[in-house]
C-alpha positions in Angstrom: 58.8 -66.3 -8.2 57.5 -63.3 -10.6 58.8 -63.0 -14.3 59.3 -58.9 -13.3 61.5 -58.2 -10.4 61.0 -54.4 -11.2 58.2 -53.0 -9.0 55.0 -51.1 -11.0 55.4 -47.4 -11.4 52.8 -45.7 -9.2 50.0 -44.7 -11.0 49.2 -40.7 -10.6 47.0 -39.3 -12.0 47.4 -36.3 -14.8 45.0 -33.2 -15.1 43.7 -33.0 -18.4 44.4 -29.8 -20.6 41.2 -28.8 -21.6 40.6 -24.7 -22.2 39.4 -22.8 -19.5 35.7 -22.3 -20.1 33.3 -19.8 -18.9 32.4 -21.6 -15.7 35.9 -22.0 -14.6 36.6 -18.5 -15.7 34.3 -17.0 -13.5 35.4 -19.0 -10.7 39.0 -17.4 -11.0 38.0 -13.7 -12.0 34.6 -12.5 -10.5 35.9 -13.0 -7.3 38.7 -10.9 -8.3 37.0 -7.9 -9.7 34.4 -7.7 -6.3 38.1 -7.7 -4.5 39.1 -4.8 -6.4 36.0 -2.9 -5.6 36.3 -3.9 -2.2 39.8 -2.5 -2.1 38.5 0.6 -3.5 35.0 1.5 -1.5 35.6 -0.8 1.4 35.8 0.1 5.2 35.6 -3.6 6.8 38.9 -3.9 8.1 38.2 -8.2 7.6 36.4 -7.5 4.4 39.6 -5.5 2.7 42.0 -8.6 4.0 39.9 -10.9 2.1 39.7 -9.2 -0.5 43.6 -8.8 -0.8 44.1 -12.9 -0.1 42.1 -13.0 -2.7 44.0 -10.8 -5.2 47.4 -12.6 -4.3 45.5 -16.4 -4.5 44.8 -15.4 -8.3 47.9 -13.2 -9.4 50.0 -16.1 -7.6 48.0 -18.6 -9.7 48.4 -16.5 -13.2 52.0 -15.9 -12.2 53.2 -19.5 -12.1 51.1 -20.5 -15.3 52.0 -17.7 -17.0 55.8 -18.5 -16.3 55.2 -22.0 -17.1 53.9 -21.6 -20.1 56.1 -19.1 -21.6 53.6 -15.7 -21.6 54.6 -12.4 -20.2 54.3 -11.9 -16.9 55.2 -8.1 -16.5 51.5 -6.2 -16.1 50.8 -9.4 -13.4 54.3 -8.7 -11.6 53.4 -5.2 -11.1 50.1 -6.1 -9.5 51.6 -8.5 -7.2 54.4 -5.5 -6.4 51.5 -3.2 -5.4 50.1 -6.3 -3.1 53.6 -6.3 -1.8 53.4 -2.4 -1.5 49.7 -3.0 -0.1 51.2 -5.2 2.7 54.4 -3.3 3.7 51.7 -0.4 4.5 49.7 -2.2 6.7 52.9 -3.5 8.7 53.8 0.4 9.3 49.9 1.9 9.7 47.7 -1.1 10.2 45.2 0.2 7.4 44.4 -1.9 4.0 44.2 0.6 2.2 45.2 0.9 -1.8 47.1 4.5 -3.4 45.4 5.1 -6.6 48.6 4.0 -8.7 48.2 0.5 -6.5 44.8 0.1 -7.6 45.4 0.9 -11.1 48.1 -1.8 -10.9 45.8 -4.4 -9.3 43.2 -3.3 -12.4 45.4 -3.9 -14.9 46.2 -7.3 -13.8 43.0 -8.6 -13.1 42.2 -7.3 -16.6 45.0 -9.0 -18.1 44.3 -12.2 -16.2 40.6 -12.4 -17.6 41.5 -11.9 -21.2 44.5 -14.3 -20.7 42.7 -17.1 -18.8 40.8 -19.0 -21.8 44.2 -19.0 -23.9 45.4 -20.7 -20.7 44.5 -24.8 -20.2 43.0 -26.4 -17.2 46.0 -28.6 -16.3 48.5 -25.2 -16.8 46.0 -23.5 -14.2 45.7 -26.9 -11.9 49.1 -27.3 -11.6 50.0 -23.4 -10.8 47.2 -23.6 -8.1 49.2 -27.1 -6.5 52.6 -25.1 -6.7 51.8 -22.8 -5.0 49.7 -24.1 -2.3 53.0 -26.5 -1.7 55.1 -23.4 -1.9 52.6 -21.9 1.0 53.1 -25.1 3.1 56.7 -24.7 2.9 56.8 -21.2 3.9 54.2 -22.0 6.8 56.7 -24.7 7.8 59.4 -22.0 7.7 57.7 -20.1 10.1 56.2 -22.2 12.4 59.6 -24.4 13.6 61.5 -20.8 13.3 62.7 -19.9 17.4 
């Protein structure tokens, strides 16, 4: 018989904090500024949902981080309230297309986002990124079992 009755913890695994360097950086933001320009010139009907997916992926991100880690989150709020505005347009006229104050929202935040990433740290970021894609499956869930 074992000395311990009390079964092991399981070990998970923690992110480590380190800051957000350049490579990581431009993972998150370049991505974001072709969206914006995309948003802004664009005619692809495909091309201009992408480039809105990937506008909410990062604000989403930054939102939850920011949250987390006690920042202000009012200039990133108002870009994902013009994504919001973005998408109520599209349910009435079936174009993705941006008002000028929408796009100087969506601006603003990606702005804000690239010069508040490196104060940020790679396990705030990682663990934004896995609340949110578990807050997606539960809303996919949602809809899919919905009569």
């Amino acid at each position: 018989m074992p000395g311990n009755s009390k079964p092991r913890k399981a070990y998970r695994p923690r992110p480590i904090g380190r800051p957000v360097l350049d490579r990581m950086r431009n993972d998150l933001i370049l991505p974001a500024y072709s969206a914006l320009e995309t948003l802004r010139t664009g005619t692809d009907p495909d091309a201009l949902e992408s480039a809105r997916h990937t506008l909410a992926a990062l604000l989403d991100y930054l939102w939850v981080a920011l949250t987390r880690s006690g920042r202000d989150v009012a200039t990133t709020e108002a870009g994902l309230e013009a994504l919001r505005g973005l998408i109520a347009r599209h349910q009435r006229t079936g174009a993705w297309r941006c008002t000028g104050s929408e796009l100087a929202a969506l601006r603003a935040s990606v702005i804000e986002a690239d010069q508040v990433l490196p104060l940020l740290r790679t396990d705030q970021l990682t663990a934004a990124m896995v609340a949110v894609l578990a807050a997606m499956d539960r809303m996919a869930f949602h809809v899919e079992t919905r009569p």
